[in-house]
VMD Tcl script that draws the C-alpha trace (Angstrom):
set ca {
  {0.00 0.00 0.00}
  {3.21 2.50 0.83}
  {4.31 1.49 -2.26}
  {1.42 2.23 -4.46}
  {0.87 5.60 -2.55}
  {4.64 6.72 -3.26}
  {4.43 6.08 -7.06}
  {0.68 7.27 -6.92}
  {2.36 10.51 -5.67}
  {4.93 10.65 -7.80}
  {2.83 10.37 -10.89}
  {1.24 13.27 -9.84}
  {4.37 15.58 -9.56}
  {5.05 14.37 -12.79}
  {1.90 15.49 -14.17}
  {2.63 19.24 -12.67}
  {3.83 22.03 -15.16}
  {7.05 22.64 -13.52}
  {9.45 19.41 -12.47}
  {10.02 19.23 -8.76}
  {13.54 19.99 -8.21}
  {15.79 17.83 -5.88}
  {19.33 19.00 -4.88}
  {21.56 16.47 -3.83}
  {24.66 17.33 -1.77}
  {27.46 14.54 -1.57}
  {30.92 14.46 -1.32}
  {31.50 11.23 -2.83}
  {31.29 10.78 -6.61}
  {29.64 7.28 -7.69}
  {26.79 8.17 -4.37}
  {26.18 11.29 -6.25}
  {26.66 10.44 -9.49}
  {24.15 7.03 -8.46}
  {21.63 9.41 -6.71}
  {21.15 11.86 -9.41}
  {20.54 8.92 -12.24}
  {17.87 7.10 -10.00}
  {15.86 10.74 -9.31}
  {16.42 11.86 -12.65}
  {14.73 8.50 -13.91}
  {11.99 8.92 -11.34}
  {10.96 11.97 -12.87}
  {12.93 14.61 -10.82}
  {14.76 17.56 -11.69}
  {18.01 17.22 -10.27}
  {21.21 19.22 -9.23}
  {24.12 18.42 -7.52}
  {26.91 19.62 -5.49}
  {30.30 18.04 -4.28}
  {30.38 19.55 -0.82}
  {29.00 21.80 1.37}
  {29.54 25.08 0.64}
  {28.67 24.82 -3.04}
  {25.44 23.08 -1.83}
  {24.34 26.33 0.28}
  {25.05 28.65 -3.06}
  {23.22 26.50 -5.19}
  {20.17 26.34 -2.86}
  {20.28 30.39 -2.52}
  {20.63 30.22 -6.47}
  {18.11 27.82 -7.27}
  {15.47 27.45 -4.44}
  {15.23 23.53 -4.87}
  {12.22 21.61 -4.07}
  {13.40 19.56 -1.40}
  {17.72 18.95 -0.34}
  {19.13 15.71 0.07}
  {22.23 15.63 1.95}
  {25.28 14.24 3.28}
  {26.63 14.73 6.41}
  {30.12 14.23 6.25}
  {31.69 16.42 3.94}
  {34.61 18.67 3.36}
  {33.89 22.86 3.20}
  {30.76 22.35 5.28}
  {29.73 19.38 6.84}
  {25.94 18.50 6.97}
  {24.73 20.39 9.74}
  {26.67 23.13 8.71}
  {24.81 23.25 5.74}
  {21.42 22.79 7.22}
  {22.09 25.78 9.54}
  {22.85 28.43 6.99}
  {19.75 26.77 4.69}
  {17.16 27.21 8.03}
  {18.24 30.67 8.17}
  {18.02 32.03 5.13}
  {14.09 33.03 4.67}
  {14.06 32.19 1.23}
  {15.08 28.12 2.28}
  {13.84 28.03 5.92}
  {10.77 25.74 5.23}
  {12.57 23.98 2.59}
  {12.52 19.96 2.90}
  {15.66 18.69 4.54}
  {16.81 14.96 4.68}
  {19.95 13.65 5.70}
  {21.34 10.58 3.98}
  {24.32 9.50 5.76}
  {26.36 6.47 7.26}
  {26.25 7.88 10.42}
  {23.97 6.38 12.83}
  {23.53 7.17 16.62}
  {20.85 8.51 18.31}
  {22.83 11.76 19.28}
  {23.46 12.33 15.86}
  {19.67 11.73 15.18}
  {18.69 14.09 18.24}
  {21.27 16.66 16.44}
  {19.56 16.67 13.01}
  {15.62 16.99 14.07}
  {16.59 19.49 16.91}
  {18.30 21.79 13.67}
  {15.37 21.54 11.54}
  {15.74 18.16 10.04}
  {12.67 16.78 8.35}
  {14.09 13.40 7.87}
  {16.66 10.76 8.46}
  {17.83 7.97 6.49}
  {20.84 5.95 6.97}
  {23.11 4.49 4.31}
  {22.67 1.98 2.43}
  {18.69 2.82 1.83}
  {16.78 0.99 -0.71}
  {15.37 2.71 -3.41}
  {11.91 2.58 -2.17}
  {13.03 3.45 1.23}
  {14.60 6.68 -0.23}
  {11.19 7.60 -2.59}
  {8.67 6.75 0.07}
  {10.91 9.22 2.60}
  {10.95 11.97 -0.42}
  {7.28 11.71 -1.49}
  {5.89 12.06 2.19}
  {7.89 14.90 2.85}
  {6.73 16.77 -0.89}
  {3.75 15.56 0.27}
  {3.64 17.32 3.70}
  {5.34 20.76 2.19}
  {2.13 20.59 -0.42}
  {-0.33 20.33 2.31}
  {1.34 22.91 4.49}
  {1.38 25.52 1.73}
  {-2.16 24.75 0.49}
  {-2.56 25.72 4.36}
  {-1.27 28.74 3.67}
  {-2.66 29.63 0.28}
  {-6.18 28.85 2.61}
  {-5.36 31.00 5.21}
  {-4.56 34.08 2.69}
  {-7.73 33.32 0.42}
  {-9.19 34.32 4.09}
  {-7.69 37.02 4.79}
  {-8.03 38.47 1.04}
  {-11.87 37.94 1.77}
  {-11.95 39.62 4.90}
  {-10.32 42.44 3.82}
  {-12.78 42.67 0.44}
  {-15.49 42.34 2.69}
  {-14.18 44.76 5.88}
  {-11.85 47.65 4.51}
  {-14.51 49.44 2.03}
  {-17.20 49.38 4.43}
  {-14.55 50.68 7.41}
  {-13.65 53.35 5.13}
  {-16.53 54.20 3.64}
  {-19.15 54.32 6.17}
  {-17.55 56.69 8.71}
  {-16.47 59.21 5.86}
  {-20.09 59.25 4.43}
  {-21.72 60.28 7.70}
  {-18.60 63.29 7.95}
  {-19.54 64.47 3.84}
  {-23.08 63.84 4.85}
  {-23.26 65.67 8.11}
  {-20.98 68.74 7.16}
  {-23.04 68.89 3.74}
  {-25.95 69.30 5.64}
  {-24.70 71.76 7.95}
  {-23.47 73.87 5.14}
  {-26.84 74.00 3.70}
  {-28.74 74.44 6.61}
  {-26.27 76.81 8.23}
  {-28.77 80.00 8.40}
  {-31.59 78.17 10.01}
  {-30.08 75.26 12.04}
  {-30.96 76.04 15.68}
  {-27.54 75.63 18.41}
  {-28.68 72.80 19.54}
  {-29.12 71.27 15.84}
  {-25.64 72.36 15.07}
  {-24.24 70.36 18.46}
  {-26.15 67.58 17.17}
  {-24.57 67.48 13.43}
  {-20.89 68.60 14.93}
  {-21.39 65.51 17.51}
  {-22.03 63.11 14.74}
  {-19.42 64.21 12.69}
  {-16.56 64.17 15.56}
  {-17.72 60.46 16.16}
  {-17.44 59.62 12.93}
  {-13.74 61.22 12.33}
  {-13.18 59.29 15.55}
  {-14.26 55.69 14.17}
  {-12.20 56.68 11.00}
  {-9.00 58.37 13.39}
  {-8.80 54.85 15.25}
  {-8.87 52.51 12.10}
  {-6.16 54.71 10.99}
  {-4.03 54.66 14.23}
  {-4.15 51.02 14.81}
  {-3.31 50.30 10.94}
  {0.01 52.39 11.47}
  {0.23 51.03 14.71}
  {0.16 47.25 13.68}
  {2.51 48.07 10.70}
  {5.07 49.43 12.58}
  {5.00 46.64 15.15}
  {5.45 44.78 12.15}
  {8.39 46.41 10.58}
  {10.35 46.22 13.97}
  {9.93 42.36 13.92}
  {10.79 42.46 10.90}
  {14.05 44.28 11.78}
  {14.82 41.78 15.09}
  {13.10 44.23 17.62}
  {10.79 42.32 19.63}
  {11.18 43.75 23.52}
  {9.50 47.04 24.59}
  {10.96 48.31 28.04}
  {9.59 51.05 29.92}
  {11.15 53.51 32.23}
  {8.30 55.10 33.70}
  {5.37 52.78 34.82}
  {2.16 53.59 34.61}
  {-0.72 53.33 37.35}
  {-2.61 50.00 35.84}
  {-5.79 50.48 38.11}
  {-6.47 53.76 37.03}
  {-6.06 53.50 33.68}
  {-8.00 50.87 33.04}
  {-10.91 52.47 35.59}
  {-11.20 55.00 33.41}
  {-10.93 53.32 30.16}
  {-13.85 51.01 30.76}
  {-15.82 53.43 32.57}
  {-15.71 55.20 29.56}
  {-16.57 52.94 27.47}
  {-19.42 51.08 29.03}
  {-20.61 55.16 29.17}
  {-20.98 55.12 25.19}
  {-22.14 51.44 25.29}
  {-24.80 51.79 28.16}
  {-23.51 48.63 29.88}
  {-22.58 50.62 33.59}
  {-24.64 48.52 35.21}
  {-22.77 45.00 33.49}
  {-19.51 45.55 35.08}
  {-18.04 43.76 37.57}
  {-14.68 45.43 38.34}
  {-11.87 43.89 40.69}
  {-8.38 45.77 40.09}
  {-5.27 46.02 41.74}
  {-3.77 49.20 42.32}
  {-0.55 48.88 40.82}
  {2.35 50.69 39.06}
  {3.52 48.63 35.93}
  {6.13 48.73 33.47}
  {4.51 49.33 30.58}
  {3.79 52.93 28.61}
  {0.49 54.40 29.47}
  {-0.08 54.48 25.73}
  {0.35 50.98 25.03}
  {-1.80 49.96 27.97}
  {-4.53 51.83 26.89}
  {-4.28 50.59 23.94}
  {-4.32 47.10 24.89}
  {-7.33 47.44 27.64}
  {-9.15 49.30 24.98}
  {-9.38 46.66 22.26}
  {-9.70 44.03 24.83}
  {-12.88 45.75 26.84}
  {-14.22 46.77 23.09}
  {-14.66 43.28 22.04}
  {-16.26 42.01 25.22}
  {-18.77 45.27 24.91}
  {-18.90 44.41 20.74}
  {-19.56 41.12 21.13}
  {-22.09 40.17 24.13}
  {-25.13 41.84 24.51}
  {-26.63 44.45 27.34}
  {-27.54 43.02 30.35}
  {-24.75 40.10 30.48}
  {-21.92 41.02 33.16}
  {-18.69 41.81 31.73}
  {-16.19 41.04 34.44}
  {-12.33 42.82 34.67}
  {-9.91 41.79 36.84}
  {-6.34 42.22 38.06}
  {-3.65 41.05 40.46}
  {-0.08 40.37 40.79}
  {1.69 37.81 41.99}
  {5.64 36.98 42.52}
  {6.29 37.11 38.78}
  {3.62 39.41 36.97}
  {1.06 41.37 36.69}
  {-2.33 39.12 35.78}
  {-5.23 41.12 33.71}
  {-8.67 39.08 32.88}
  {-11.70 40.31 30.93}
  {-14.93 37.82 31.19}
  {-17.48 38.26 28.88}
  {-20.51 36.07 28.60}
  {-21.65 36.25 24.70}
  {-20.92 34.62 21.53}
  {-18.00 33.50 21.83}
  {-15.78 31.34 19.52}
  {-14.68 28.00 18.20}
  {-10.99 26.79 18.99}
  {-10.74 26.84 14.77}
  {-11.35 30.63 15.12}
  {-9.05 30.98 18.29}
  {-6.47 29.26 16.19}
  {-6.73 31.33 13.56}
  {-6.58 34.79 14.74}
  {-5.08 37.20 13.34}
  {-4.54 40.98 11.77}
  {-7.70 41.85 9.31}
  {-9.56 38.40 10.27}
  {-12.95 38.89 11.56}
  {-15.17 35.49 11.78}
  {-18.84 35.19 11.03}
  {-19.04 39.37 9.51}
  {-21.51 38.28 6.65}
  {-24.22 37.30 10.00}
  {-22.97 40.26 12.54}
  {-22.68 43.67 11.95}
  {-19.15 44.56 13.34}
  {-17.13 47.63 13.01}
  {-13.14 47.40 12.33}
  {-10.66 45.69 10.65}
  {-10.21 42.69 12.69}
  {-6.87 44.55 14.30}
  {-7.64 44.51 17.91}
  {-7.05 41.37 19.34}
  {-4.17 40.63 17.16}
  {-2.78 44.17 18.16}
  {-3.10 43.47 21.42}
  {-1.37 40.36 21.23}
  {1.33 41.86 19.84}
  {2.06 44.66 22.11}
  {1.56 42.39 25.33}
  {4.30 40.06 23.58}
  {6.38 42.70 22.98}
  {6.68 43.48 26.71}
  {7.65 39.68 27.24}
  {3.92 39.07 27.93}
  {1.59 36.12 27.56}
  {-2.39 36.33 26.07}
  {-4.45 33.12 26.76}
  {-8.04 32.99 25.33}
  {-10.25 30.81 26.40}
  {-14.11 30.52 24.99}
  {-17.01 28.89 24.15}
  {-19.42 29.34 21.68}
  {-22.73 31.05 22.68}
  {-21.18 30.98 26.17}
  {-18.59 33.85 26.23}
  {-14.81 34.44 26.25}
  {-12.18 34.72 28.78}
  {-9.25 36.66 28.36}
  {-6.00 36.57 30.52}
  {-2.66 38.92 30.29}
  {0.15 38.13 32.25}
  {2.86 40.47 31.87}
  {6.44 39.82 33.65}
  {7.62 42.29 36.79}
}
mol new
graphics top color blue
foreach p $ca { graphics top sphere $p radius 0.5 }
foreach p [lrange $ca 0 end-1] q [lrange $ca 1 end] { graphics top cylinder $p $q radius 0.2 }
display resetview
């Protein structure tokens, strides 16, 4: 059954437009020389390379399907090789199997813990070495049809999100001032608070979409750069900011009476801007997303180690699938809900809290609520 399921698979990959590419990396010549002839008969596109370091430059130069190498070899051995290949971005997910004489268990332990994807001591059989390439093609396919899913998403959340986030807020500004400009010799003062009022919420709604775009982005670029710790030489006072912050906002929602509030007064090391920012996404989606009359619970303490912040709301809740998938301009379920936003918030607070060393834990059910839980290291 392995058998037929190998050359089921690679009758496929023959079938696709482009030849899979294998790059072989051996030092010694009639291996090689042996290797290349079998793949090239199986259907493979093959390259090859005497030791390591020509190995590494023809990976950077060709991007190869899937590297089969030695591990013992002049230049750069092996694991030489498979470091420089898992840190290059272009490589790093590449398939990786060592073929080698070699066997031990450290040496085993040595190769997964680098980023091997496979083993296989020599002398393999031919079918031995095609079952151990097609599974791992195999897997690589599957993961990036994962990823071609997850973008389809995101693509379709952004479609559906972005013209409507844009739109919406700057119709009700044209809208509003038109009218006002129109009206402006017979609108009474209290007509003209009423039109200025809608108008300033609307630039609001549009001001914070913008904010935590630029916000996110730059986050973003400093990963991108190797930043990924925020320190913070003047703490902030945790209890008050947060008091105020959901006060606030259970003000514009009419929810005062569904709090339940338990904080700890305490000083953290965090920027007052950043915790805002994170309470305020945080206490928006338990507000956005249970309905008046269901408690909303926030909580704080610290122990030995950190500073522990929970938010319990008790409404729709979500799936572990949509926990899982979480992320910047995802929003589950908007074609049924009305939601404002880009999907930013809980993936922007994730990020900040991480980049002060911080943990988020979500835990939910659907129809039942969601519970939220910062910890934040002292």
């Amino acid at each position: 059954m392995i058998a037929h399921n190998v050359k089921w698979v690679i009758s496929q990959q023959k079938q696709t437009e482009c030849m899979t590419c294998i790059l072989v990396i051996e030092d010694e010549d009639l291996i090689r020389e042996s290797l290349e002839d079998l793949l090239s008969l199986e259907g493979y596109e093959v390259i090859t390379a005497e030791n390591g370091g020509i190995g590494v430059n023809l990976a950077r130069q060709r991007h190869p399907d899937l590297i089969l190498c030695d591990v013992k070899m002049p230049i750069l051995n092996g694991y030489e090789v498979l470091e420089q290949v898992r840190q290059d971005k272009n490589l790093s997910t590449v398939p990786f199997l060592f073929l080698t004489s070699i066997a031990d268990r450290r040496s085993t332990r040595r190769s997964m813990a680098l980023g091997a994807d496979d083993y296989l001591e020599k002398p393999c059989t031919k079918d031995e070495l095609l079952e151990a390439i097609a599974v791992r093609l195999c897997r690589q396919q599957t993961i990036e049809h994962r990823v071609q899913e997850k973008m389809e998403a995101l693509r379709t959340s952004i479609t559906l999100s972005l013209p409507h986030e844009l739109q919406t807020p700057l119709s009700g500004i044209m809208g509003l001032s038109e009218l006002m400009t129109m009206q402006s010799e017979e609108l009474l003062p209290s007509e003209v608070h009423e039109y200025a009022e809608g108008i300033h919420q609307s630039a609001d709604r549009l001001h914070r979409l913008i904010q935590n775009y630029l916000l996110y982005s730059r986050l973003i670029v400093m990963k991108s750069q190797g930043q990924t710790r925020f320190s913070s030489t003047y703490p902030c006072n945790s209890q008050m900011i947060i008091s105020k912050l959901v006060d606030r906002k259970a003000k514009l929602c009419d929810r005062l009476e569904d709090l339940e509030l338990d904080l700890a007064e305490f000083d953290l090391a965090i920027s007052s801007e950043d915790l805002t920012k994170i309470a305020e996404e945080l206490i928006d989606n338990a507000f956005k997303y249970s309905r008046k009359g269901s408690k909303v619970g926030l909580s704080s303490q610290v122990t030995d180690n950190a500073w522990i912040f929970k938010i319990q709301d008790y409404g729709r809740g979500m799936t572990d699938n949509q926990i899982a998938d979480i992320g910047a301009f995802i929003q589950f379920e908007r074609q049924l809900y009305e939601q404002q936003g880009l999907g930013l918030g809980l993936s922007l607070a994730e990020t900040l809290v991480k980049f002060y060393g911080g943990n988020i834990d979500i835990q939910s059910q659907k129809n039942l609520g969601t519970n939220v839980c910062i910890s934040i290291p002292l």
